[in-house]
C-alpha positions as CSV (number, residue, x, y, z in Angstrom):
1,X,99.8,112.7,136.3
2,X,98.3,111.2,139.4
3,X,100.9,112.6,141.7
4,X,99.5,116.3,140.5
5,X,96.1,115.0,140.8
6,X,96.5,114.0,144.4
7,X,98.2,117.5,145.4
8,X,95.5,119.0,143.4
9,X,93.0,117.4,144.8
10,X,94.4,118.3,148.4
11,X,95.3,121.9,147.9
12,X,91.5,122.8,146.3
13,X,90.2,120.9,149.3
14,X,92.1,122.9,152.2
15,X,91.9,125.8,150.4
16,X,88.3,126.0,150.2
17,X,87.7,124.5,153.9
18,X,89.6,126.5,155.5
19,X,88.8,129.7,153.1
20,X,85.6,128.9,153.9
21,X,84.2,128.8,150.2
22,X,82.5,125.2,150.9
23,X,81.3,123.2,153.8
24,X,83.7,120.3,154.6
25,X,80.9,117.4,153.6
26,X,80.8,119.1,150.1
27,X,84.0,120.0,149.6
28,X,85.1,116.2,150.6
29,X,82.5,114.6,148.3
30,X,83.1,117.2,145.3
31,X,86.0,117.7,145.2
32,X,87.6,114.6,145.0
33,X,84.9,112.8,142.8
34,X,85.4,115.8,140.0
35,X,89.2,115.1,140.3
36,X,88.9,111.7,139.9
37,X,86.6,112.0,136.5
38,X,88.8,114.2,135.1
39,X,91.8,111.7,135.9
40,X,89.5,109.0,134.2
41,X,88.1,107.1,136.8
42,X,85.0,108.2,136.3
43,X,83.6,104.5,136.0
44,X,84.8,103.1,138.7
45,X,83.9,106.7,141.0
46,X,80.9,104.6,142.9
47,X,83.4,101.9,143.9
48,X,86.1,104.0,145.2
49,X,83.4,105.7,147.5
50,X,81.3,102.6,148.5
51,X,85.2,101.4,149.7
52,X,85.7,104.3,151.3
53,X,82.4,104.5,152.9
54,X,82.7,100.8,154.2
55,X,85.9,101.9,155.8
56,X,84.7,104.7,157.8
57,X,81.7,103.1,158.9
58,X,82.7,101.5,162.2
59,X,83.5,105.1,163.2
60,X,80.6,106.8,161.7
61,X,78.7,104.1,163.6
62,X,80.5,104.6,167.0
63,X,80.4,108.5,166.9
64,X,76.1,108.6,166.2
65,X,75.7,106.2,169.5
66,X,78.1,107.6,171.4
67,X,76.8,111.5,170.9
68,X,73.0,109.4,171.6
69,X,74.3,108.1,174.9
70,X,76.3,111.4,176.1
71,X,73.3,113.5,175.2
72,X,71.2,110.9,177.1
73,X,73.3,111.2,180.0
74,X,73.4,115.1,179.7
75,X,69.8,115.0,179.7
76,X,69.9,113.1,182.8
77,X,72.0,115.8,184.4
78,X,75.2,113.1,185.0
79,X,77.7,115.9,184.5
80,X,76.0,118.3,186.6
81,X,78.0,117.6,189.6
82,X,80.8,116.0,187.9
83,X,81.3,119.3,186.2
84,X,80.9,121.1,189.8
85,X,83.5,120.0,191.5
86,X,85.9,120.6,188.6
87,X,85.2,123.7,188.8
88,X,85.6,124.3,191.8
89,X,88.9,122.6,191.7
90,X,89.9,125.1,188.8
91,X,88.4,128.1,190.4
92,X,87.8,130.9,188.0
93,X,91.1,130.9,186.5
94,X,91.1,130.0,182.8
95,X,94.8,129.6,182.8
96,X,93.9,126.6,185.4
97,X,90.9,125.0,183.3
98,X,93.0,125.3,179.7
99,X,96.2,123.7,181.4
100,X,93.6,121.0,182.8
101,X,92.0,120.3,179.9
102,X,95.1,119.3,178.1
103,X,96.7,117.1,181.7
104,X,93.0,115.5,180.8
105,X,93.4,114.6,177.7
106,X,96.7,113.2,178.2
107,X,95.7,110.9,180.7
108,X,92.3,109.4,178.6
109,X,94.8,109.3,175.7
110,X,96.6,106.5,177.6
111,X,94.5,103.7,175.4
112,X,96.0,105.7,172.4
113,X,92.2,106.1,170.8
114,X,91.7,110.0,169.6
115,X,88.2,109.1,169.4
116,X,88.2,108.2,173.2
117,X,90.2,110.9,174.3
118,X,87.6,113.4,172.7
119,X,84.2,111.5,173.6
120,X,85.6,111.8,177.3
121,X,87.6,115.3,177.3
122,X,85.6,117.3,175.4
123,X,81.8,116.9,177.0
124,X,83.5,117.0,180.5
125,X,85.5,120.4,179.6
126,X,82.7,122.4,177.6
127,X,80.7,123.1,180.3
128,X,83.3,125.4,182.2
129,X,84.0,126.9,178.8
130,X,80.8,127.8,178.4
131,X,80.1,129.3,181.9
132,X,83.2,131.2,181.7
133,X,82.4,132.7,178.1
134,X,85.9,131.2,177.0
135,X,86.6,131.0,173.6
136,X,86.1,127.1,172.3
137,X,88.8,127.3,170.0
138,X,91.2,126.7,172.9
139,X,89.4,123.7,173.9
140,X,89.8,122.2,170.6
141,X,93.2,123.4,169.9
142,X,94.4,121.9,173.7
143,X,93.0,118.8,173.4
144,X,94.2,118.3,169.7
145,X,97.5,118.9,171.0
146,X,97.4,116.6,173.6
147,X,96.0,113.7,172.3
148,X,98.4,114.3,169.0
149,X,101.6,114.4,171.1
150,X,100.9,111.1,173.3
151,X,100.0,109.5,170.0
152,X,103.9,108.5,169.8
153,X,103.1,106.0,172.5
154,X,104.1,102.6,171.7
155,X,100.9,101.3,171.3
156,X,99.6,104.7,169.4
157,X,98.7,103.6,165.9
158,X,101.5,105.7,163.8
159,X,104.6,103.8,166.1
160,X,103.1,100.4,165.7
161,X,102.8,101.0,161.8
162,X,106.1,102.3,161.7
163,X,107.5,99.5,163.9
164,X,105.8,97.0,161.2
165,X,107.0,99.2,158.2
166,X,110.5,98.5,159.2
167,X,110.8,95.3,160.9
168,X,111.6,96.9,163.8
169,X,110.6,96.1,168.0
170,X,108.6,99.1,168.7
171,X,110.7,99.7,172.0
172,X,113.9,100.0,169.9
173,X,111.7,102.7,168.1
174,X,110.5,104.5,170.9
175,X,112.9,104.4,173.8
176,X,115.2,106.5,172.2
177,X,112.3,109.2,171.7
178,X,111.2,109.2,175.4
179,X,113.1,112.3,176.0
180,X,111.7,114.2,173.1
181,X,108.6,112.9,173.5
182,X,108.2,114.0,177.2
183,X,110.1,117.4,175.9
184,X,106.9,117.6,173.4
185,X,104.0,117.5,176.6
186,X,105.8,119.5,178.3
187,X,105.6,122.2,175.5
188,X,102.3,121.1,175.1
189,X,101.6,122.3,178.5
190,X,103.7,125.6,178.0
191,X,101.0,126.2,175.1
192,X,98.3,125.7,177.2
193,X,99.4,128.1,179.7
194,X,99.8,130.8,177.4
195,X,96.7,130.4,175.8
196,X,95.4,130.3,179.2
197,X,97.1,133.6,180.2
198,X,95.6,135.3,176.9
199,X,91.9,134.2,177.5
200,X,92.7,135.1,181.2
201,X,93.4,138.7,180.4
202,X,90.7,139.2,177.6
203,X,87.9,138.3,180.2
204,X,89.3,140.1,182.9
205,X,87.7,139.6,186.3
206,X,85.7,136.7,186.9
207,X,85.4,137.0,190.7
208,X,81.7,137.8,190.1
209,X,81.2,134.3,188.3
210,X,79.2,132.0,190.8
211,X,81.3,128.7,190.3
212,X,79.0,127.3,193.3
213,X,76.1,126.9,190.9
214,X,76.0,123.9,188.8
215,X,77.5,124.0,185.3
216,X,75.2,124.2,182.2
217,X,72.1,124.7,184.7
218,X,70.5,127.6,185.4
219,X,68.8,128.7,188.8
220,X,65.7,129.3,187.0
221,X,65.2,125.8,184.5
222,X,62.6,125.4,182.4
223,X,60.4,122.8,183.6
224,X,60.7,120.7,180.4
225,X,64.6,120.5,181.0
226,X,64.1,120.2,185.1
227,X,61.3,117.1,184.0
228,X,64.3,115.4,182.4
229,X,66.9,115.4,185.1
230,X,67.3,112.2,187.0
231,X,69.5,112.5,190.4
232,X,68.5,109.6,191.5
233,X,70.6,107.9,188.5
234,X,73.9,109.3,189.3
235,X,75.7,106.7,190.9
236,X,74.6,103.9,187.8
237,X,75.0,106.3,185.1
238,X,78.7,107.1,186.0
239,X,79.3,103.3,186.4
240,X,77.6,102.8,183.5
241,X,80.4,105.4,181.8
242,X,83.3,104.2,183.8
243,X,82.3,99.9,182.3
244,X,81.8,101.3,179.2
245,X,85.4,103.2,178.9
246,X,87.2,100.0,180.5
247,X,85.8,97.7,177.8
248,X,86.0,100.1,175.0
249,X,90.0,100.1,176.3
250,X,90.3,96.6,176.8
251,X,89.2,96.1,173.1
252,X,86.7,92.9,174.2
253,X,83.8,94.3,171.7
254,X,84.7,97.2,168.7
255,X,83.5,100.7,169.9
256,X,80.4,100.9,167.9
257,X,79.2,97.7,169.8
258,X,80.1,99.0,173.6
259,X,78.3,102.9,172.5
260,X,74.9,100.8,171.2
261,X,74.5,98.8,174.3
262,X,75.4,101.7,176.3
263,X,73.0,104.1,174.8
264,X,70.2,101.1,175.3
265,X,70.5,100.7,178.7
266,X,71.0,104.6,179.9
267,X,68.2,105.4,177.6
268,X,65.6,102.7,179.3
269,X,67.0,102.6,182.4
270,X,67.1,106.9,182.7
271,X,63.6,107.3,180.6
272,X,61.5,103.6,180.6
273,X,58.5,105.4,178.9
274,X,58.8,104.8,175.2
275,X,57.4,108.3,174.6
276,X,60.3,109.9,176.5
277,X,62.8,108.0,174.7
278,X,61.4,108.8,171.4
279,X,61.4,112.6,172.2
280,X,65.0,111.8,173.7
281,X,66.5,110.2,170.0
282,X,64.5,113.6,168.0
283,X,66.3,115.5,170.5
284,X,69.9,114.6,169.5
285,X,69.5,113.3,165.9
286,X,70.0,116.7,164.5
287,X,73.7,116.8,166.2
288,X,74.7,113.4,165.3
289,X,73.3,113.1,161.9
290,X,75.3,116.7,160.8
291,X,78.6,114.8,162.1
292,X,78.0,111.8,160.8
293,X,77.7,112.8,157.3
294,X,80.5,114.9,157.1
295,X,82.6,111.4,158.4
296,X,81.1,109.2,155.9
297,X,81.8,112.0,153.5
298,X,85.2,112.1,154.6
299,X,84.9,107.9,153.5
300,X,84.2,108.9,150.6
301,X,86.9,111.4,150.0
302,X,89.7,108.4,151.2
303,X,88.4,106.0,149.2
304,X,88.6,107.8,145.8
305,X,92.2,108.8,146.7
306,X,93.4,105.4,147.5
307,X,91.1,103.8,145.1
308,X,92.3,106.4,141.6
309,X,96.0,105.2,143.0
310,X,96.6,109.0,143.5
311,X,97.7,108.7,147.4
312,X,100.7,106.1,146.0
313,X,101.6,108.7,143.4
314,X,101.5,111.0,145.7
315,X,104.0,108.7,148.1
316,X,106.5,107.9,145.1
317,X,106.5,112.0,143.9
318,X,107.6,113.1,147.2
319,X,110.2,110.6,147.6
320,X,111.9,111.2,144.1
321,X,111.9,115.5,144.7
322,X,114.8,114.4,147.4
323,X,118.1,115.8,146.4
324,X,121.4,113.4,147.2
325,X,122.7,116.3,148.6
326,X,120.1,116.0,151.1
327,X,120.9,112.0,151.4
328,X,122.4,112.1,154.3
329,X,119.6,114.3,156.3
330,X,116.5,112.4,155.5
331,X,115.9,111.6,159.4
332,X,115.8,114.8,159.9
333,X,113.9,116.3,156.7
334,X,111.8,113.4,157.7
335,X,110.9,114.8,161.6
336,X,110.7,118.6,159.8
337,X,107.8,118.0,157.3
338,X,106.1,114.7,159.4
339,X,103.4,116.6,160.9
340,X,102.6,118.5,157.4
341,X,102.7,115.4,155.9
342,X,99.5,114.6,158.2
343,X,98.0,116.8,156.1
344,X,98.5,114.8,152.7
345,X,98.7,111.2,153.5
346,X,96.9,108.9,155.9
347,X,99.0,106.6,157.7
348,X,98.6,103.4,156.2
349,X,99.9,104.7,152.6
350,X,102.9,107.3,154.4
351,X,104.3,104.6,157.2
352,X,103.9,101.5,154.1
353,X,103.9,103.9,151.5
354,X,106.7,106.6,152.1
355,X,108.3,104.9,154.8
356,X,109.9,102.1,153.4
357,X,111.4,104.1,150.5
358,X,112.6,107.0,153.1
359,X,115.0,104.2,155.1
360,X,115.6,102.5,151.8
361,X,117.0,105.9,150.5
362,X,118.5,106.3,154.3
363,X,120.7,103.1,153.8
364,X,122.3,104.2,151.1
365,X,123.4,106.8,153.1
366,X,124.8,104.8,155.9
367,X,121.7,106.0,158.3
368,X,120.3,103.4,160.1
369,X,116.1,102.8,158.5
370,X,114.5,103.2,162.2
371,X,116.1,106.7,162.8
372,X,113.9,107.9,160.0
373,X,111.3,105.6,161.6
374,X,112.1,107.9,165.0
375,X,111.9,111.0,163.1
376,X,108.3,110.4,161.5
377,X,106.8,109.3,165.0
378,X,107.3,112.8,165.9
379,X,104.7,114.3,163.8
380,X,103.2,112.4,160.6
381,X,99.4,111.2,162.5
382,X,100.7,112.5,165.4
383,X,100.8,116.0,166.4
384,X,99.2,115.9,163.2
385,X,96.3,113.4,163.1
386,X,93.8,115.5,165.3
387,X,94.2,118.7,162.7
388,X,94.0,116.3,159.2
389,X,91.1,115.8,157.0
390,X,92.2,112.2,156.0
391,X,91.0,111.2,159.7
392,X,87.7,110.5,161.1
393,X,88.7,112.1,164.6
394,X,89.2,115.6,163.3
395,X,85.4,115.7,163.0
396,X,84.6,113.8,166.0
397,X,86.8,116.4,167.9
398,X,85.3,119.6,166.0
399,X,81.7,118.4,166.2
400,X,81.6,117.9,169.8
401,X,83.7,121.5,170.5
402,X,81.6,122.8,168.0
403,X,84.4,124.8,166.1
404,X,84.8,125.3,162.2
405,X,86.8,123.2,160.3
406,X,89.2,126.1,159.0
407,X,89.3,127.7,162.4
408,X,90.4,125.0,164.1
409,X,93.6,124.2,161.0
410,X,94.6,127.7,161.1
411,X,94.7,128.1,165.2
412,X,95.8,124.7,165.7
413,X,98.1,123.3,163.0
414,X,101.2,126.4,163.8
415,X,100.9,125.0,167.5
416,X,101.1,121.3,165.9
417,X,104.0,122.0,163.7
418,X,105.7,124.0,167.1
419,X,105.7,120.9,169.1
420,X,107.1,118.4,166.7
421,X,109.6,120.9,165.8
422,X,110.9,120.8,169.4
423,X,110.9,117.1,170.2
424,X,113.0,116.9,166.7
425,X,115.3,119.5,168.3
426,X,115.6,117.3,171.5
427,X,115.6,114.1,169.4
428,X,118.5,116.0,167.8
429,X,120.6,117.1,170.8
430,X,119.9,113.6,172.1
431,X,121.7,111.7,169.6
432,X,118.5,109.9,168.2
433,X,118.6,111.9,164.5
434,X,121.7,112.7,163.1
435,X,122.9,116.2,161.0
């Protein structure tokens, strides 16, 4: 009974997301709480949420400071020239700033934080998207795909749960993968082109395009936005950036602590009047607010599914559908349906959940548990995490491209499901799953 609950729950949720029937904050706070009254739980509803809540706070936290202290330093005109000389670098040739966008993201993804990888990647990016009239969508769907794929890293959250799962040294779970894993970027990248080459030929010439002017500001500023730039601050609001990134990777203070202080100090330092800074919070609470609800609705929505038990249900339903005669492939029905699996379970309950009971099954078969621990790596929170409702970073990354919810599944998730499909293909010609 819980089992159908949970893929109840999930199936009215997408459905009306990406149908567009409900905004995701009520369709992630409705939906879910009318499941779970139905199912009886009803009296314990407020603590499921207040868990949930709890849980995604950090994030919510980190993501209304962090848009306070980018918009700050966008006031300030810091990625004016930054922006500039990308440009210039790219030329006017979107196949060269969509293939870009995703080499970027692969490189901030390096400290294996989604949430990172999009604070950086996405405000740097938008501003040649924007100048160029090319379509956001791409943004969101290249970054998602790069930042998914180089979540198999070793120190990338689904491999070190996995590696724990199954008692296992994460290099003996990831070496074997390299090949399919650097396979998987390099697809990545193919993608990129492509989507390039499309948005290149529906613009058509762009030779008249000054790229000499700066990015996101017009010859002719208002005075009110021209009052707010501060050139002089360049040089400390980039090191200001730079510190906070190389904390925030060292892990010496949580992220919601590094984006406070840094919002404090670029907002005195860039506007010491205390008028100024007023007007400069009212300027991006609107932005921040929006996203921040629809995370700590997303809280909520996690908390009543782990909370009602349904998630575990869920786990245990999907093991037991497994045929024998399909025994002796579960590494490989595993690396198939990991990245939809994104969709349906969060990692915790799928890699200590589903895992365990996958290379349990596995054994019996005379498969060794870390293949299937190999095979899930490929997809489940990883090409799949950036596209997944279950995760706080799916919002992060659609607030700041400012892209639907439903637009960015149905563009992004085929693409997703494309690239974990190949590195299982490699992973398969290589030896590391088994037919």
């Amino acid at each position: 009974m819980l089992a159908l609950l949970g893929f109840l729950t999930i199936i009215i949720l997408l459905a009306t997301i990406i149908m567009k029937k409900l905004s995701p904050v009520v369709a992630l706070v409705l939906i879910p709480s009318i499941v779970a009254v139905f199912g009886g739980f009803g009296s314990k509803l407020g603590e499921f949420i207040i868990s949930g809540v709890k849980g995604i706070a950090p994030v919510g936290t980190m993501f209304i400071f962090a848009i306070l202290f980018f918009g700050v330093l966008t006031d300030a005109g810091m990625f004016d020239p930054i922006i500039k000389r990308i440009l210039k670098a790219a030329g006017n040739d979107p196949v060269k700033i969509v293939v870009g966008s995703a080499v970027l993201a692969m490189l901030v993804h390096l400290d294996g934080s989604g949430a990172v990888t999009f604070l950086i990647t996405i405000p740097a990016m938008l501003p040649l998207y924007n100048k160029l009239g090319m379509d956001k969508r791409i943004l969101a769907t290249v970054v998602a795909l790069s930042a998914g794929t180089m979540n198999v890293l070793p120190w990338g959250g689904p491999t070190l749960r996995a590696a724990s799962a199954l008692e296992v040294p994460v290099t003996q779970l990831f070496n074997p993968v390299l090949p399919a894993f650097i396979c998987g970027l390099l697809f990545v990248l193919f993608i990129a082109y492509r989507l390039g080459k499309k948005e290149k030929a529906r613009l058509g010439h762009l030779e008249d395009v000054d790229i000499n002017t700066d990015v996101g500001v017009q010859k002719n500023i208002d005075k009110e936005k021209q009052k707010l730039l501060r050139p002089k601050m360049f040089y400390f609001n980039v090191i200001l950036t730079v510190v906070s990134i190389l904390v925030l990777i060292t892990g010496k203070l949580p992220p919601a602590v590094i984006f406070m202080f840094a919002f404090a100090l670029a907002l005195v330092i860039n506007y010491p009047n205390v008028k100024e800074q007023r007007e400069r919070v009212d300027a991006h609470a609107k932005a921040a607010l929006m996203m921040a609800s629809i995370l700590f609705a997303a809280g909520a929505f996690v908390g009543i599914m782990k909370g009602s038990g349904m998630i575990k249900a869920m786990a245990t339903a999907a093991v037991s559908v497994i045929p024998n005669s399909l025994g002796s492939h579960i590494p490989l029905v595993t690396g198939l349906v990991s990245m939809p699996a994104s969709l349906l379970f969060d990692p915790d309950s799928f890699y200590f959940g589903v895992l365990p009971v996958l290379s349990a099954a596995a054994k019996g078969f005379g498969i060794p548990a870390v293949e299937v621990g190999r095979a899930a790596i490929l997809g489940q929170m990883t090409t799949g995490f950036p596209v997944s409702p279950l995760t706080g970073s799916t919002f992060l990354l659609i607030g700041l491209t400012g892209v639907d919810l439903g637009e960015h599944q149905k563009r992004t998730i085929p693409y997703a499901f494309a690239t974990t499909i190949v590195m299982v293909l490699v992973a398969v010609v290589t030896g590391v799953i088994t037919l």
